[in-house]
N, C-alpha and C positions, 0 to 999 in steps of 0.2 A: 774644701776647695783650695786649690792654691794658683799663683799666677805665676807665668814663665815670663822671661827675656822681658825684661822692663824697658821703657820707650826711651829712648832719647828723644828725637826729635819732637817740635811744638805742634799743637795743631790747633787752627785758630778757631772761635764760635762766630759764626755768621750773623751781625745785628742790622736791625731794618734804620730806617734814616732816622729815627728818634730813641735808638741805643737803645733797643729792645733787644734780647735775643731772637732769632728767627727762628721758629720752630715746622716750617714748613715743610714738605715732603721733600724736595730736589734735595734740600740741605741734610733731611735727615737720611738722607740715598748716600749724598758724599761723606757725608759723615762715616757710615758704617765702611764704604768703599775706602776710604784711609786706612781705616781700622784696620780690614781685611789686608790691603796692600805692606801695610805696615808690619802687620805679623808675618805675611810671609818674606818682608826684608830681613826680618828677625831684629825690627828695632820696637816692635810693639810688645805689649804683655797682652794676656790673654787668662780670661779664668780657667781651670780646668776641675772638673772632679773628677777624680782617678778609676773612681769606682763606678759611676756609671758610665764614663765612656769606655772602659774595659768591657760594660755588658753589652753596649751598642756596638763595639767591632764583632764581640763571638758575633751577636742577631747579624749582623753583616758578611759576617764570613759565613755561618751555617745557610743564611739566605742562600747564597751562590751554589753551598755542596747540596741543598733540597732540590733548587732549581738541578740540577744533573740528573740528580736520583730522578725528577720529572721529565727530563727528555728520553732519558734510558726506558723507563717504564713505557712511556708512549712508545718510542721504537718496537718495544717487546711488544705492544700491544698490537700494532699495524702488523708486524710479521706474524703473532698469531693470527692472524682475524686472515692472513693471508691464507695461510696452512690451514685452517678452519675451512675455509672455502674451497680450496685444494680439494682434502679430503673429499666436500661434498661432495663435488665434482668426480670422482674417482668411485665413490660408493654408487653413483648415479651410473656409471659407466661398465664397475661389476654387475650392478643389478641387472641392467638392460643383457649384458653379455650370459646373467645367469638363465635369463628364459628365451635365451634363441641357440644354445650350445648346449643339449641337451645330456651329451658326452662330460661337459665338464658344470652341469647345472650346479652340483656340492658347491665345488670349486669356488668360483664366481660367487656361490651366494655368501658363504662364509666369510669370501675378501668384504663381500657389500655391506654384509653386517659390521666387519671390523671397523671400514672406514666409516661408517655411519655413527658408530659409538661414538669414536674416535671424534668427529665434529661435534656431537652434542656433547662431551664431557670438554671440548675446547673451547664451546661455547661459553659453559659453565663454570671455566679458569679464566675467557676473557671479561666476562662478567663480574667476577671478583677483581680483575686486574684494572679496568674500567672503573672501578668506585674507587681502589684504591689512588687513581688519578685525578679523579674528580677531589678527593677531601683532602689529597697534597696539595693540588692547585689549589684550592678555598683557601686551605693556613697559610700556602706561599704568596701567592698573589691578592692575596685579601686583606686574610688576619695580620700577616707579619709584614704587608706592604702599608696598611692602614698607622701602623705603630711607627715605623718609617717615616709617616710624613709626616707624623706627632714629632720625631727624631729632629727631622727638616726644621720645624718651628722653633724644637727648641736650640739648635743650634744657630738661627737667626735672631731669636731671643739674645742669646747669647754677646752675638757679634755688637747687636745694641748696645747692651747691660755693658760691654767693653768701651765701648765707643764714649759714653756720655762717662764712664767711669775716668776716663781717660783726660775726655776734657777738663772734668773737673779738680782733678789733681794738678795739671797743668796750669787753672785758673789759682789754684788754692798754693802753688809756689809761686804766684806774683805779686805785684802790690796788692794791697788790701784797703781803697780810697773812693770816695763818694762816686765815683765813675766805672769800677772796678764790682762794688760790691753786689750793684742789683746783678750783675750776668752773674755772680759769683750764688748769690740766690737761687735765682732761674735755674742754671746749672744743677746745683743742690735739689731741688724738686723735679728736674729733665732724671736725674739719677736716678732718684729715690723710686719714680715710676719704673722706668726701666727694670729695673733691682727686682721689683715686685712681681714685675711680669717674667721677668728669668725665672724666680724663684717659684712662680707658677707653673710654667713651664717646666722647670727639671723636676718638679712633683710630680708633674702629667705623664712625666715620661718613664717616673721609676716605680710607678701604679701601673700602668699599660706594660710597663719590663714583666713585673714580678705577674700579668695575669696573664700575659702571652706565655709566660713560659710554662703557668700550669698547665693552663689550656692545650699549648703545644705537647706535652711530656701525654696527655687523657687521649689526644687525635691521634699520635704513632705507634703508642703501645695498641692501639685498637685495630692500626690499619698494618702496621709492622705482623702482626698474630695472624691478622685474614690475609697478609699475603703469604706469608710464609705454611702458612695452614692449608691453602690454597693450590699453592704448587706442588707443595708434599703429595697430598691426596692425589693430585693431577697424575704425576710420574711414577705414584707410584697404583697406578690404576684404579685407586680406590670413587668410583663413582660415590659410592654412598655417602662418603666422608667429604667429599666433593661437594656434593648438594648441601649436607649437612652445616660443611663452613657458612654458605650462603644466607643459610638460614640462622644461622645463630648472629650473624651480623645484620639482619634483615635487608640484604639485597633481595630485588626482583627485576630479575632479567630484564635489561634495557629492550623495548618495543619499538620500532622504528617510530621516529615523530615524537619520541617522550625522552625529555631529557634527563639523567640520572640525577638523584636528589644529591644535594652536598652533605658534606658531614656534618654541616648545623641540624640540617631535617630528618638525620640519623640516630643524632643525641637521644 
């Protein structure tokens, strides 16, 4: 860990009318709001550890490029599911046209089969494309939101663990006399709590780091394969291999009224 821009200015401990320290919630709201105000005048220090806030920006910046990759895929999804129904529509349309136009009966029936294929094998790719939105959204908005507010905690931890750190060196450069000493105390044990609970906190957060990310690397390699697997077969007409992906992933076609499993119910 190390600390930046060390403080100049003072900041005083708050005591009740019999020279207690206060240790009450308002004070300990203002307290930390100093802290924070002070850091960004760039007259306070602050602790940092280099190394895991390095890993909380990537989680924060891969957040944001997941999130894309999930609006893209929904997009893609609505437009198939659009063309899906198209189709239906159009095979419904040859059909009907193949048994009243007796001259072009072949004709007609042959388009009805194509676009009928045509919707069930787009079914079959929205279906895969559909799950693979579901278990992005589970690790985006769940898994990697849930770690986030672990993030949250400890970076309030933090601001604490600065705050009472702060006072205390402030106390510990002044006199040192029968009036001085018990806040100089207090102080000393306001710290040493704080300290604790940071240092609990930046654990919590580098055990949630390191299982998110396995977690995360087991969830894309799986859904990265069935999409890609997925399309392939698609375009390149391969029904079989189509159904096949589904199955090896174990999807079953979303039912109207049943909502698709996540990737935990998948595992």
């Amino acid at each position: 860990m190390a600390q930046e821009s060390p403080k100049n200015s003072a900041a005083e401990i708050p005591v009740t009318s019999n020279g207690e320290v206060d240790n009450s919630h308002e004070h300990g709201f203002n307290r930390c709001t100093r802290q924070i105000i002070s850091e960004k005048l760039g007259r306070g220090s602050r602790t940092v550890d280099l190394e895991l806030e390095a890993q909380i920006d990537i989680l924060r910046d891969n957040k944001k490029k997941y999130e894309n990759i999930l609006r893209l895929a929904q997009t893609l999804s609505t437009q198939l599911f659009q063309m899906v129904h198209t189709q239906k529509q159009l095979g419904d349309a040859f059909a009907d046209l193949s048994l009243k136009s007796l001259e072009l009966h072949e004709e007609f029936g042959y388009n009805a089969d194509t676009q009928k294929l045509l919707a069930k094998n787009g079914e079959t790719l929205l279906g895969a494309i559909n799950f693979f939105i579901a278990s992005v959204n589970t690790l985006v908005n769940k898994t990697i939101e849930d770690t986030l507010m672990t993030v949250k905690q400890y970076e309030s931890a933090r601001i604490e663990y600065d705050a009472y750190r702060t006072d205390l060196e402030e106390l510990n450069l002044g006199p040192r006399d029968a009036n001085t000493l018990p806040k100089i105390e207090q102080s000393q044990h306001l710290f040493q709590a704080h300290k604790e609970k940071y240092d609990k906190m930046r654990n919590d957060v580098s055990i949630k780091l390191k299982f998110l990310e396995e977690n995360k690397v087991k969830v894309l390699h799986n859904q990265l394969v069935l999409f890609h697997n997925a399309i392939a077969a698609y375009f390149a007409g391969n029904q079989k291999q189509l159904e096949q992906t589904l199955k090896q992933f174990h999807i079953k076609l979303k039912t109207p009224g049943v909502d698709a499993p996540s990737w935990l119910e998948e595992q």
